[in-house]
N, C-alpha and C positions, 0 to 999 in steps of 0.2 A: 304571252304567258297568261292562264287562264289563274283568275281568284278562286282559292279551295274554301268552302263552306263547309264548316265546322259540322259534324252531327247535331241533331238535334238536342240538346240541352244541354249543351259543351260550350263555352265562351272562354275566348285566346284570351291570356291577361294583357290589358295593356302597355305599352311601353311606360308610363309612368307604376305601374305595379313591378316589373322588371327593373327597374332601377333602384326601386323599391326594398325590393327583395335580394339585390347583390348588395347594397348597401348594409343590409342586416347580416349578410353569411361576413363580408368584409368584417362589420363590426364584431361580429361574434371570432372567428378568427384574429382577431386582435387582442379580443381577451384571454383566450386560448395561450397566443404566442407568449404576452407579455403575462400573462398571470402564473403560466404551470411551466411553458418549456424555457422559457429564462430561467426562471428560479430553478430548475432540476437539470438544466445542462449548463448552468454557466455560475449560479448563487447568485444573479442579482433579481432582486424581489420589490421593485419600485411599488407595486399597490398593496403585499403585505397576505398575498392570498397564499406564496408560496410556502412562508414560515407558519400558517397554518394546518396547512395537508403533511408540512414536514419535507418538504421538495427545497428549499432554499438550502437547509445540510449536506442534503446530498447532492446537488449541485455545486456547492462549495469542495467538499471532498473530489468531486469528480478535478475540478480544475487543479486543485493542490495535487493530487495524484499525476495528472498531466504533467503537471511544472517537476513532480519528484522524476519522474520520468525521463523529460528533457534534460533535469541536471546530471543524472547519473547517464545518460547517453555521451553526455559533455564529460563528464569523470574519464568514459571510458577511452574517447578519442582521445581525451588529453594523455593518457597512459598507453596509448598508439593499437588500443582494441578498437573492433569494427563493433559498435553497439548490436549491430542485426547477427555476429556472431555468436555460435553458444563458448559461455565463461568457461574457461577450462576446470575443470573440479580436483581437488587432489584426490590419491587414494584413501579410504577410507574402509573401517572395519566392514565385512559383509552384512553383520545385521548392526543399524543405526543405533540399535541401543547398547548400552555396556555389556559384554562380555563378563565372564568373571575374570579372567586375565586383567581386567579392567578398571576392576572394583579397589577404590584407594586403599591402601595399605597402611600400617600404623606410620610409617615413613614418609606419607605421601600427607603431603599439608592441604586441607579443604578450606577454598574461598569460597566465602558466601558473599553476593551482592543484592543489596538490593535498592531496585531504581524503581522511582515515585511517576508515574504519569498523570499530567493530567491530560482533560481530552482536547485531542491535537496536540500533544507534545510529543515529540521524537529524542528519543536518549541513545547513546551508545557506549558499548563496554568493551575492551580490547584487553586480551591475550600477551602478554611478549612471550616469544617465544623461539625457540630457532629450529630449521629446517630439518625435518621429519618427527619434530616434537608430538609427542599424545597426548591430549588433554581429553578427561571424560566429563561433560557437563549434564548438567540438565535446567530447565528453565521453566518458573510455573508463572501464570497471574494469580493474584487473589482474588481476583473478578474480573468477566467479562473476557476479550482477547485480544490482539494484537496485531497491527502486520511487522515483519521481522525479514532482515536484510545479512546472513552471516558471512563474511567478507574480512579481508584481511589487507595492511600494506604497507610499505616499505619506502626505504628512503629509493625513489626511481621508478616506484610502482605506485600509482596513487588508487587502484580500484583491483583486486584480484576475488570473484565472486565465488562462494560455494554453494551457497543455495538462498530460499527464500519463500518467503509465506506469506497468504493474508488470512485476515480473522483464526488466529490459532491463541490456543491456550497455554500450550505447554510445547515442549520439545524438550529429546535428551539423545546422545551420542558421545560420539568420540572424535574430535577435532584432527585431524593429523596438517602440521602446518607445512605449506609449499615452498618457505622460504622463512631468512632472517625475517622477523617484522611483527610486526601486530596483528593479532587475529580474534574476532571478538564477531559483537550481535549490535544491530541497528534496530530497534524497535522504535515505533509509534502508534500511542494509543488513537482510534479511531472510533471509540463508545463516547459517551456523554458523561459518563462517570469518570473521576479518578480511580485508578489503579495501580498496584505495586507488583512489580517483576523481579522475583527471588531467583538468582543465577547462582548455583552451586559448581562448582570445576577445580578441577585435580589432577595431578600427571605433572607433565613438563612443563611447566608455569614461574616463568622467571619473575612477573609482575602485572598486576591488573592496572589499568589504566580507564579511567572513569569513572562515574558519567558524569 
């Protein structure tokens, strides 16, 4: 095997430049790993770079999201649902928002709640009600917004889902319940601020329970 002579004013690095030089991509890649992708996929921020870019929050959120995930997969088998099934949904009015047919009556008693968040706190507010009860709510923040879990359950049932949201501010409808039991809203705030969530609801509403 014949030795290849470089063109004329071209020089190989040597192997002590080559080790040199993987040394530095190694080290650089380390700070990479441990400065930005720890702290933004998992929250841990040992040198303190992540909670400055702001990545150490969202890393944290990401795994607390993870873990809400896993628990409520464990909710669902425990109550004999396949988690990768879709929730069954009750019927519900065709358009989400109130109806006039809807609209509380002088007869009809209006609850108002309202739940305090602060950031990273999760509240929840439940419904009694019995089976094919209407209930018309609506739900606002006073800043900022919310992710929201509406869900309902019973003594034998520990997880019956209707629907669900992230980052929202508001919502309003008409509840129809799929069974004896409680039927209500799971929020948690996921801003930096505190915020308060005003729940208005009306109809068939034997008792609020919460938060």
């Amino acid at each position: 095997m014949s030795n290849v002579t470089p063109p004329p004013g071209v020089s190989l690095p040597t192997p002590r430049a080559l080790v040199r030089s993987t040394l530095i991509a190694l080290a650089v890649a380390a700070v990479i790993l441990v400065g930005f992708i720890f702290p933004a996929e998992y929250g841990v921020d040992p040198t303190g770079i992540g909670s400055v870019f702001g990545l150490t929050d969202m890393g944290r959120i990401k795994v607390q999201l993870a873990e809400e995930a896993a628990a409520e997969d464990a909710a669902l088998a425990a109550a004999g649902v396949s988690p990768s099934a879709p929730v069954s949904n009750p019927p519900v009015a065709p358009d989400t928002a109130a109806s006039a047919a809807d609209v509380p009556t002088e007869a009809d008693a209006e609850q108002v709640t309202r739940i305090a968040l602060d950031p990273g706190e999760g509240k929840e507010v439940k419904l009694v009600m019995v089976e094919g009860g209407r209930a018309t709510y609506s739900w606002e923040t006073d800043r900022g917004v919310v992710n929201y879990d509406t869900h309902a359950d019973a003594p034998g049932i520990d997880y019956y889902g209707y629907g669900k949201g992230t980052s929202v501010a508001s919502d309003e409808g008409v509840l129809v319940a799929a069974f004896d039991g409680k039927h209500g809203w799971f929020w948690r705030n996921r801003t930096r601020e505190s915020l308060t969530v005003t729940l208005r609801t009306s109809g068939d509403v034997q008792g609020v329970v919460g938060p």
